[in-house]
C-alpha positions in Angstrom: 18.6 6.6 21.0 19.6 6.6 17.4 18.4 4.2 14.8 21.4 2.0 13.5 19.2 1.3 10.4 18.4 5.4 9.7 21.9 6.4 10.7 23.4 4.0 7.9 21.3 4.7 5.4 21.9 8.5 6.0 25.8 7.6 5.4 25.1 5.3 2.4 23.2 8.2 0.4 26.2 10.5 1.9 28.2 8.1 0.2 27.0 7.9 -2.6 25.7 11.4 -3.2 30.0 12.3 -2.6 31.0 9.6 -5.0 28.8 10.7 -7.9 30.0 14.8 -7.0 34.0 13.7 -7.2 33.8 10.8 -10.0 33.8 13.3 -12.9 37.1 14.7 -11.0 38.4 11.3 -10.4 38.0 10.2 -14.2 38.8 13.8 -16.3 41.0 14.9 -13.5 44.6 16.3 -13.9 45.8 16.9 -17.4 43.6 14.6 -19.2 41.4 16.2 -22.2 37.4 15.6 -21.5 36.0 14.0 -24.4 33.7 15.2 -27.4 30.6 13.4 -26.5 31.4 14.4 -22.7 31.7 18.6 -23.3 28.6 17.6 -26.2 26.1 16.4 -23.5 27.2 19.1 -21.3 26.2 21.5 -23.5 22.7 20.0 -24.5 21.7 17.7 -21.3 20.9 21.3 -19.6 18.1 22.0 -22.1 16.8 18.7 -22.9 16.2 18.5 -18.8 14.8 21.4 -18.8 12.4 20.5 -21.7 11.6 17.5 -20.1 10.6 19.1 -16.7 8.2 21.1 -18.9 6.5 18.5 -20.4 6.1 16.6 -17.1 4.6 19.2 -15.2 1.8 20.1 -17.8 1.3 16.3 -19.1 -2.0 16.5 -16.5 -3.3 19.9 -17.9 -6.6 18.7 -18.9 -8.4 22.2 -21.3 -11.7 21.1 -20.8 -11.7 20.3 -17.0 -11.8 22.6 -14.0 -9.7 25.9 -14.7 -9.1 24.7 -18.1 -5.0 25.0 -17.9 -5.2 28.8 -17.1 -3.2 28.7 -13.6 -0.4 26.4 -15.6 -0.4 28.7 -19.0 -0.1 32.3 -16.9 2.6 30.8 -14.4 4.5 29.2 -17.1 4.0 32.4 -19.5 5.5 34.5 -16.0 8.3 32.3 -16.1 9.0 32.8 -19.8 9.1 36.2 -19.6 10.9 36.4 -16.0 13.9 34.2 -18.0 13.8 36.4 -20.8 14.2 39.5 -19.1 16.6 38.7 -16.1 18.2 35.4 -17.3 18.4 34.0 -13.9 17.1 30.0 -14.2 16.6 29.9 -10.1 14.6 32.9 -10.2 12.0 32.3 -13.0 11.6 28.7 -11.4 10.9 29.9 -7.7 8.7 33.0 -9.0 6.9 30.7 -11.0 6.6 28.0 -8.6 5.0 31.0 -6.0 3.2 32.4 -8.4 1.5 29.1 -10.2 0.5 28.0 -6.3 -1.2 31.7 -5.7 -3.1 31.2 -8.4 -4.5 27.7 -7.8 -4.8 28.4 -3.8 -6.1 31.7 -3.7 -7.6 32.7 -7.5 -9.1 29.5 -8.5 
């Protein structure tokens, strides 16, 4: 038997997850101009998420501990120069991710 309680909070994050995806359509739809500060944080909120991501995934890389930061420096180096070379964002995240957890599974 289903659960009432699982089934309506599956169509409450549905909800809300389709309300968030057509709002931007809803408010800057038809032939209305998108605002400065709107195309401005579209252009920087990419990076500045990205930069944050970075900082939160080696904010626990303690140097002086364990495998002193070398699995987190060589996958995030492989990632640098993945992005570099084939400018794919997906890519250099997945390699990375695969290749960070090879490291700490199998090499240290």
């Amino acid at each position: 038997m289903i659960d009432l309680r699982a089934a309506a909070l599956i169509a409450v994050c549905a909800g809300v997850t389709m309300l968030l995806r057509f709002l931007p359509f809803l408010v800057f739809g038809g032939k209305k101009e998108v605002p400065g500060y709107i195309t401005y944080l579209s252009g920087v909120l990419p990076y500045a998420i990205m930069g944050m991501l970075v900082v939160y995934c080696l904010k626990n890389m303690n140097l002086f501990a364990g495998t002193h930061g070398i699995p987190e420096i060589l996958a995030s180096a492989a990632v640098v120069r993945l992005h570099v070379w084939k400018r794919n964002t997906l890519l250099s995240i997945a390699v990375g991710t695969v290749f960070y957890m090879f490291l700490v599974q199998v090499v240290f």
